[in-house]
N, C-alpha and C positions, 0 to 999 in steps of 0.2 A: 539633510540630503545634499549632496557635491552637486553643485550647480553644471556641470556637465553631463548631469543623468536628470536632471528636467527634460531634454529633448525628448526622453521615453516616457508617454504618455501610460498609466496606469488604464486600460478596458476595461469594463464592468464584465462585458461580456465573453468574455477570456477567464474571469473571477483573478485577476490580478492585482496581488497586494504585495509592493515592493519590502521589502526588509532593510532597513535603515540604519540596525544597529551592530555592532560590527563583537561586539563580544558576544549578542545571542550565535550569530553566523559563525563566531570559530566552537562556540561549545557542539552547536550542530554538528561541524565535522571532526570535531572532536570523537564523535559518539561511533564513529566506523573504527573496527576493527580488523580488516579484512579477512575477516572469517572464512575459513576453511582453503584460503589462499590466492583469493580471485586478484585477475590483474586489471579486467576492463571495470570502469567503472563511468557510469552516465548519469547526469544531473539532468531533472524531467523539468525545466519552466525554468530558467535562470534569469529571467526579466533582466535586472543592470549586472547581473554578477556577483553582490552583494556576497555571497556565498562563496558562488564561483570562485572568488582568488583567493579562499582559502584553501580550498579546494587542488586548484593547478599545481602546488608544490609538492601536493602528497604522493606517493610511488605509486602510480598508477597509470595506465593509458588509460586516459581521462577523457570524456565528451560531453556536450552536455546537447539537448534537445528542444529548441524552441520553436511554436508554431508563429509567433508576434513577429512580423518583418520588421516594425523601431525597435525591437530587444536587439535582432538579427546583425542590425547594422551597427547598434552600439560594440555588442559583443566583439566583433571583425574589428572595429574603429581601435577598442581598447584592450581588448588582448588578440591579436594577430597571430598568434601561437595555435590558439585554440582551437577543437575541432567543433566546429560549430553546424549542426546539421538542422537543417528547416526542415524538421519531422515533426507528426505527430504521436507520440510512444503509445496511445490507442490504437492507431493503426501500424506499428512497424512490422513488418517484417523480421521476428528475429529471428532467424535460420540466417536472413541476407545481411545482415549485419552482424553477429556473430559467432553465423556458424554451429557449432557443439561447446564453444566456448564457453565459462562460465563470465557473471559481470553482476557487480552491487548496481542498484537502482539507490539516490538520493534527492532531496528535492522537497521545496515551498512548494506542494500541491498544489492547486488551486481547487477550493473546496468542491464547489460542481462536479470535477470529475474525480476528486479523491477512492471513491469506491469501483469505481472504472478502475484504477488503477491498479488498485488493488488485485482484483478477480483476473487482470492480464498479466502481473505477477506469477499469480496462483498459476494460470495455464501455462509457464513455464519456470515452475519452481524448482526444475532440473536444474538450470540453468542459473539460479537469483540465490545466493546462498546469505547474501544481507541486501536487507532495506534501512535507510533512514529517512523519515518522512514527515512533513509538515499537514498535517490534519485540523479541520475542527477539533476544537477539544474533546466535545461528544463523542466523536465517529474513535477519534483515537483510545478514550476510553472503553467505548464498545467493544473493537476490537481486541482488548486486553480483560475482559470482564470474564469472571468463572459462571460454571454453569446455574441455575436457580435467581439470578436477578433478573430485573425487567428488561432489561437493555443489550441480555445475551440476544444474539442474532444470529442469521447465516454468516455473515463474515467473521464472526466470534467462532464460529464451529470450525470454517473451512482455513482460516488461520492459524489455529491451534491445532491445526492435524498435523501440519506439516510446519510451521514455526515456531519458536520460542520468544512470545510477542512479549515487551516491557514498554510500559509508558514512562520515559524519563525524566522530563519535567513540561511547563506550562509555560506559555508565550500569549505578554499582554498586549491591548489591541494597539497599543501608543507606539509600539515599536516597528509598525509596519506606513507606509504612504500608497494609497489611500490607509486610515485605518480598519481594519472590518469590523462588524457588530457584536463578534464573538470571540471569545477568548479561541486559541490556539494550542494544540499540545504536538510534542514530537514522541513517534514511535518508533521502536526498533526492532528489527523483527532479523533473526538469529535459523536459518536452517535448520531442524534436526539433523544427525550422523546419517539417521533412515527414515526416509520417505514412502519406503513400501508398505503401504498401507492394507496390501492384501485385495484390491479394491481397484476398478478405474474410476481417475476422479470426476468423469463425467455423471457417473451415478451417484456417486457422494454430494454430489452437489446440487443432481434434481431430488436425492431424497429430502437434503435439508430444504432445500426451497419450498417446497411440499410440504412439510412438516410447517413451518414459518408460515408461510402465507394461511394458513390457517391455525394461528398459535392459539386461539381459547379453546380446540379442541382436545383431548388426549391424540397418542398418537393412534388407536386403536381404529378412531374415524380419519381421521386427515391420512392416513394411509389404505386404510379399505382398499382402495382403485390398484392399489400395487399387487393384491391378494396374497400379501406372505403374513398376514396376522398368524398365521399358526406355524410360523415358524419363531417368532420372535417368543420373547418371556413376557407373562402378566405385567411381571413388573415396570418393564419398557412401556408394555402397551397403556396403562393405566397411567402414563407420565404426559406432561402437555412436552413442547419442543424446549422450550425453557431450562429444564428441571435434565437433560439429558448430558452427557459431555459427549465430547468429538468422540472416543473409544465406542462410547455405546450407537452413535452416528455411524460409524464404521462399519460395527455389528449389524445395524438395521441394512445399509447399503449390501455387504457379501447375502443377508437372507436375498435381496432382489435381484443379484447378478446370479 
């Protein structure tokens, strides 16, 4: 690490783990495409920039999103250029920021809120035609896992409705200050053409949590309370949430709307 980025102390409770190594950071941005054409584009946790200055050259109106005020002050100190906003991307406002505009999300997660993140992706996936994202390894495998394993989940469903998730490659613990306890992986998550899923995604997503929070059931019981079992097929209904894909997720949500 540049002895001029010691002044940024690394918080536990932030889950901040700086990136030190500068060829994983340009493969990272390497990994955006700018898909489907977007021009804004916002880096969520840039702690020293690590990232970030690979980042600044690319064609993009470029931002990035810090809540850490030592990130805040280095960022300003050392790129002066840069749009540097003291938000939290949990809480933004995006309509007040951009409008109907489209914009990629990128960004060193920071694991605690990696699935937050995610799900505020999701409720404006109008809007997010790429992501590239630094995850637990786990959570980013998840995410990318078909249906029938142990580790499909809601975010495995509600992701593959509307992206095209790939797990690129893995990021070991040495390459970060602090190091963390777990290995790392980056995902990239690619818009579909069509998002209309037939469906609001509000119900799409209390069906699958419904479904998941009680996953040793079929869906037969852990739906009951919905009362569309007799619309749904045997087949469906004799399945636990596991064994489903997002298509047939879809199908159970239109019986409920």
């Amino acid at each position: 690490m540049k002895p001029d980025q010691m002044q940024v102390r690394a918080k536990k409770h932030l889950g901040q783990h700086f990136l030190k190594d500068d060829s994983v950071c340009l493969k990272i941005s390497n990994a955006l495409t700018k898909h489907m054409g977007y021009q804004h584009l916002v880096e969520i946790g840039p702690g020293t920039g690590a990232l970030t200055k690979y980042l600044i050259p690319l064609e993009y109106d470029f931002s990035v999103m810090e809540v850490d005020t030592e990130s805040i002050q280095y960022l300003n100190q050392h790129y002066p250029d840069l749009q540097v906003h003291h938000q939290d991307f949990l809480k933004l406002d995006v309509s007040a920021f951009y409008g109907e505009e489209q914009f990629g999300v990128i960004g060193n997660f920071p694991y605690n809120i990696s699935s937050q993140i995610i799900f505020k992706i999701l409720e404006h996936k109008e809007q997010v035609p790429e992501v590239v994202g630094m995850f637990q390894k786990e959570v980013a495998e998840r995410i990318c896992e078909p249906p029938g394993k142990k580790t499909y989940g809601i975010l495995s469903v509600l992701v593959q409705a509307f992206y095209q998730a790939d797990y690129l490659f893995t990021i070991d613990e040495h390459v970060f200050d602090p190091p963390p306890k777990v290995k790392s992986g980056i995902l990239h998550l690619k818009r579909k053409q069509s998002i209309d899923i037939g469906v609001d995604y509000k119900t799409l997503k209390m069906v699958v949590k419904l479904a998941f929070n009680q996953r040793r059931k079929t869906l037969r019981n852990s739906l009951k309370t919905l009362g569309i079992n007799d619309k749904l097929s045997p087949e469906i209904l004799a399945n636990r949430p596991e064994q489903l894909s997002y298509l047939e997720f879809i199908e159970i949500a239109k019986a409920v709307s």
